[in-house]
C-alpha positions as CSV (number, residue, x, y, z in Angstrom):
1,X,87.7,88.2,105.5
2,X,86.6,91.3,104.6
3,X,84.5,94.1,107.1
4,X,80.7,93.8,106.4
5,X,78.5,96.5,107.2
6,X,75.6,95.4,109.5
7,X,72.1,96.5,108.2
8,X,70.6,99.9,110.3
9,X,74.3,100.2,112.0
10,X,77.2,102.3,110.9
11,X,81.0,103.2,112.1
12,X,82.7,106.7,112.9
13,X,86.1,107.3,113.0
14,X,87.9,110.0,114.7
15,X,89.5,112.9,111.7
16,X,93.1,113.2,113.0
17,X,93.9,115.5,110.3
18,X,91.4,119.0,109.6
19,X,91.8,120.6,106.7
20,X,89.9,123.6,107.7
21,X,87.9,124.2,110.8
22,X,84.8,123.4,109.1
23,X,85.9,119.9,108.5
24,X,83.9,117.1,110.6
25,X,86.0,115.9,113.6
26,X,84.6,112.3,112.7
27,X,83.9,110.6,109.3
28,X,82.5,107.2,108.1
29,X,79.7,105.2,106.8
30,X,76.7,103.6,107.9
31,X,74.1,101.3,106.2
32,X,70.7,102.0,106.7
33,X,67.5,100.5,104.5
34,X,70.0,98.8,102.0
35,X,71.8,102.0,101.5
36,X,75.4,103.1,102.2
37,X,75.9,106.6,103.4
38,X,78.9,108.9,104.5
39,X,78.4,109.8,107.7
40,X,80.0,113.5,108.6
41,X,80.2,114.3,112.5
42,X,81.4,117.2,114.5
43,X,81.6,117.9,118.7
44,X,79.9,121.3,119.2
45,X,79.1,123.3,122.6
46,X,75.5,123.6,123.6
47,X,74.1,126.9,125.0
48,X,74.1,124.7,128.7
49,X,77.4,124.0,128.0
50,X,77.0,120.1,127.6
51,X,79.0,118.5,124.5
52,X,77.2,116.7,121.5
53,X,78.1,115.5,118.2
54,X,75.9,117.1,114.9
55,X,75.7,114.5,112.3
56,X,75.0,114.8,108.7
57,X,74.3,111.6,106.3
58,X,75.2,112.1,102.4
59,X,74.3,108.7,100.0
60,X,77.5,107.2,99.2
61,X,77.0,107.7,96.1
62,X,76.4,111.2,95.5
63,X,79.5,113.3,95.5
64,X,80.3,115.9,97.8
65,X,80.9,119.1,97.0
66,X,84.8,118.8,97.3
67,X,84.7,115.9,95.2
68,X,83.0,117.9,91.9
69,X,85.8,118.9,89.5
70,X,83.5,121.1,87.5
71,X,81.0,123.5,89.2
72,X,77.3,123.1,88.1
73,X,76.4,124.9,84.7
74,X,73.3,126.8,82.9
75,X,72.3,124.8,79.8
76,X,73.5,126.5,76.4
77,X,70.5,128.0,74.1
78,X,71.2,125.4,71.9
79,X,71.2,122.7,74.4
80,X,67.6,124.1,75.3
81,X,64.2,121.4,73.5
82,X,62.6,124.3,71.8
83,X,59.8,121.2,70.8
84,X,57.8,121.2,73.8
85,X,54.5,122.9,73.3
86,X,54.3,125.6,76.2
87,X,50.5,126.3,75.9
C-alpha cells in the first residue's frame, strides 16, 4: 500500500547530501487545506544561542527556482496587445 499524506500534517527528512551551504538541511512535503507543499527546513543559531529550524513552504506545484530551465523574459514588441484602449 502506498504512503498517504494525512490532511494538516506533513514529513521532513534529513538532507544527507548539501549541494551548497545554502541548501535546507531537511526537505519534504506536507498537506495542508487540500494542498501539497515542499517543505524546505534549515537548523540555525539564535542570538541566545538556542537551536531552531526556519521553515519555508513552496506549492508543490510551482517550480523552484533550480528547477526553471529558462530564466523569466520581457515580452517582445510584437508579442505586446497594442488594442487595449489606454484612456
Amino acid at each position: 500500500m502506498a504512503f498517504e499524506q494525512k490532511p494538516n500534517s506533513g514529513t521532513l527528512f534529513r538532507n544527507e547530501e548539501k549541494r551548497t551551504e545554502n541548501s535546507p538541511d531537511a526537505s519534504g512535503t506536507a498537506l495542508i487545506g487540500g494542498v501539497k507543499y515542499k517543505i524546505s527546513g534549515w537548523i540555525k543559531q539564535g542570538q541566545n544561542g538556542k537551536r531552531f529550524t526556519s521553515l519555508s513552504f513552496k506549492p508543490a506545484d510551482e517550480p523552484s527556482y533550480a528547477d526553471r530551465r529558462d530564466p523569466p523574459r520581457k515580452p517582445m514588441r510584437d508579442e505586446i496587445d497594442d488594442d487595449i484602449p489606454w484612456g
